[in-house]
N, C-alpha and C positions, 0 to 999 in steps of 0.2 A: 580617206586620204591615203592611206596605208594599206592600198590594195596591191595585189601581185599585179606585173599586166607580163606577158608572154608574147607581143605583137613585136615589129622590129619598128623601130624609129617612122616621123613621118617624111618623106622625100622631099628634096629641095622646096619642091615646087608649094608646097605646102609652108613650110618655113627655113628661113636660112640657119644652117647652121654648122659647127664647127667641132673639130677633135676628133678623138677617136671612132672607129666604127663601130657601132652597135650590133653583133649577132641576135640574129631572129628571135632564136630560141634563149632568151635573159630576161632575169628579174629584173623592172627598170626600178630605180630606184629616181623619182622626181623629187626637185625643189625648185620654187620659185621664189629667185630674189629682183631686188631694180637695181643693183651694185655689185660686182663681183667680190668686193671690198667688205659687204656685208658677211660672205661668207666666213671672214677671217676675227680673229679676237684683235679689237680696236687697240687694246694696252699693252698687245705685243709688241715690243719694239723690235724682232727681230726681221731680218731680210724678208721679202713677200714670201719667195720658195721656202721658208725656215716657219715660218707662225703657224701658231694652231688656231684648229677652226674656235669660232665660237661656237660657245657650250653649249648653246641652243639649236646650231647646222650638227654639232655631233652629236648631241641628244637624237634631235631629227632622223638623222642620218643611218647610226647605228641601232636606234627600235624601229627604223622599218628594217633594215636586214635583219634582224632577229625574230621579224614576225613573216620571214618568206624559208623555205625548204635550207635547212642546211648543205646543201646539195648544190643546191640552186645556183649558177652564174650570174654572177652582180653585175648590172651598169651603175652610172647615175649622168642624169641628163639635170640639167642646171638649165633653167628656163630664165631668161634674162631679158627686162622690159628694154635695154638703148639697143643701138642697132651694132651694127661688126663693128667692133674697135681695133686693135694691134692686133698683126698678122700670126702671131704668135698666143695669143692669150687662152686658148685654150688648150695649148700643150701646157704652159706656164703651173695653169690651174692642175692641170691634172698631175703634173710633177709634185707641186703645192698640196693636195691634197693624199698622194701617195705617202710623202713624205712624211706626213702627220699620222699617217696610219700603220707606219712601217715602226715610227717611232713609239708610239703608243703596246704597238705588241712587243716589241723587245722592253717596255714598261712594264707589262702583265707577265713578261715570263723572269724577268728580276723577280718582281715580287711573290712569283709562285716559288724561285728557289730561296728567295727569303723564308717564306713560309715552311719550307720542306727542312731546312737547316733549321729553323725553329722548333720546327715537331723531333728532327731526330734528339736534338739538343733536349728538351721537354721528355722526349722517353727513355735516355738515359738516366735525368734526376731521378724519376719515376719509377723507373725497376731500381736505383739505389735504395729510394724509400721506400719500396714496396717491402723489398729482402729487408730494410732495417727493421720494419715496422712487426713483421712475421717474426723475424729473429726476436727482437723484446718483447712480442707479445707471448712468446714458446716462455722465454727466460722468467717472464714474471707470473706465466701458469704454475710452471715448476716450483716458482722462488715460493706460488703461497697454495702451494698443492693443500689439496681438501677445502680451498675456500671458494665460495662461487662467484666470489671478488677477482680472484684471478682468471678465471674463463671469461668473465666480463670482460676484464681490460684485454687480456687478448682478441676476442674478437670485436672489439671498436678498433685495436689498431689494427687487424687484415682488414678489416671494411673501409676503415678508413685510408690505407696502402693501394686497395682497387679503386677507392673512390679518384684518387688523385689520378688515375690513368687518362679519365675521360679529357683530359686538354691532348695530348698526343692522339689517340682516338680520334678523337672531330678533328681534327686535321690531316689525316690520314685518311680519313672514311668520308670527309663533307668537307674540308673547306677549298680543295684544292683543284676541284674537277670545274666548281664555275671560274675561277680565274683561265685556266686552263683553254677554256670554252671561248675569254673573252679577247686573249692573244690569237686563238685559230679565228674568228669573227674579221677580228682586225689585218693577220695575214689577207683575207680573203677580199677585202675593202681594199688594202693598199696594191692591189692587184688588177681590180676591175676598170673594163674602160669607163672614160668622162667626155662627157661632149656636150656641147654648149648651145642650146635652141635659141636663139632670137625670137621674142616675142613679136616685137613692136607693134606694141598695143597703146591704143589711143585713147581706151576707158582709164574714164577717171577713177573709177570702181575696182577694174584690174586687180587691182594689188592686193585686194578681198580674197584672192582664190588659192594661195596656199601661204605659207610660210615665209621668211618674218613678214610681218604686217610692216608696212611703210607705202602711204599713200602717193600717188607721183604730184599731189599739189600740197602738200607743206609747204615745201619751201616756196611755194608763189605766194600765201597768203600773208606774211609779212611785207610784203613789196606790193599787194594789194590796199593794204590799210594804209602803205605811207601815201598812197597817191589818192586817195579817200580823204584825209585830214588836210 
């Protein structure tokens, strides 16, 4: 499902469709829903252009651009089962879905300088206690000079003064490069064009062939059964 493809779009005549244009040379990134509504998180109650997707279209969404060229120019084409709605709804989406990814990276880069304010914070206490731990461990070799009691406690407390380092360390060295990674992903998403394929498909099976699953005959079969009984 999460293959690269490098082809440009198919031409009208093939199927109708809406939005931005698609260059030749792009990663597509495909989904298929039967709601454009699907895309979005149901409990949002904010404006359509303001909601985030659901967690499942951005799961979706973001490990196929993570499993295509960092390089690579993004689309996404939204394969949609009803037919052209409002004249507008695929600018709408693509505003709608910008928006959530524009906001998500100014998310990851808050919390990279949260983190970075955390480690400087963390390597200050750190060289405090390093030099305290050094200094009383000098004072109490000297304090029991000729005992090998004192060379002990000395070096537990430098061992234990560099031990304390490794929280500043992995944040400096490891934690900071994938968040980092995760706001440049998302610049590059909130940027990509979005254009909308009209399926109009008549299989009742359809809905089988990519993501989220929603059959187009659910909702008949209750209204089946009431005219059965």
């Amino acid at each position: 499902m999460q293959d690269q493809e490098m082809a440009s779009l198919p031409t009208p005549q093939d199927k109708p469709s809406a939005g931005d244009p698609i260059p030749s040379k792009c990663s597509i990134i495909r989904i298929h829903v039967s709601e454009l509504k699907q895309l979005f998180d149901a409990i949002d109650p904010s404006p359509f252009r303001e909601r985030d997707l659901d967690p499942k279209a951005e799961e979706f969404i973001v490990g196929w651009a993570k499993d295509l060229p960092r390089d690579a120019s993004l689309a996404l084409v939204v394969d949609l089962d009803p037919e052209a709605g409002l004249p507008d709804e695929a600018a709408v989406l693509r505003e709608a879905i910008h928006e959530f990814f524009r906001h998500r990276a100014e998310t990851y880069r808050r919390r990279l300088r949260e983190l970075f304010r955390l480690g400087r914070t963390s390597l200050l206490i750190v060289l405090v206690v390093l030099a305290g731990a050094i200094a009383l461990g000098d004072f109490l070799s000297k304090l029991m000079k000729g005992s090998g009691v004192g060379e002990i406690v000395r070096e537990s407390l430098t061992i234990g003064g560099w031990v304390s380092m490794w929280r500043p360390l992995e944040v400096f060295l490891y934690d900071w490069w994938p968040i980092r990674n995760e706001a440049r992903l998302s610049d590059r998403l909130a940027a990509m064009p979005v254009r909308i394929q009209y399926a109009n498909t008549t299989s009742r099976d359809a809905w089988r062939t990519d993501w989220p699953v929603k059959s187009p005959g659910t909702e008949k079969r209750p209204v089946e059964a009431n005219q059965r009984s």
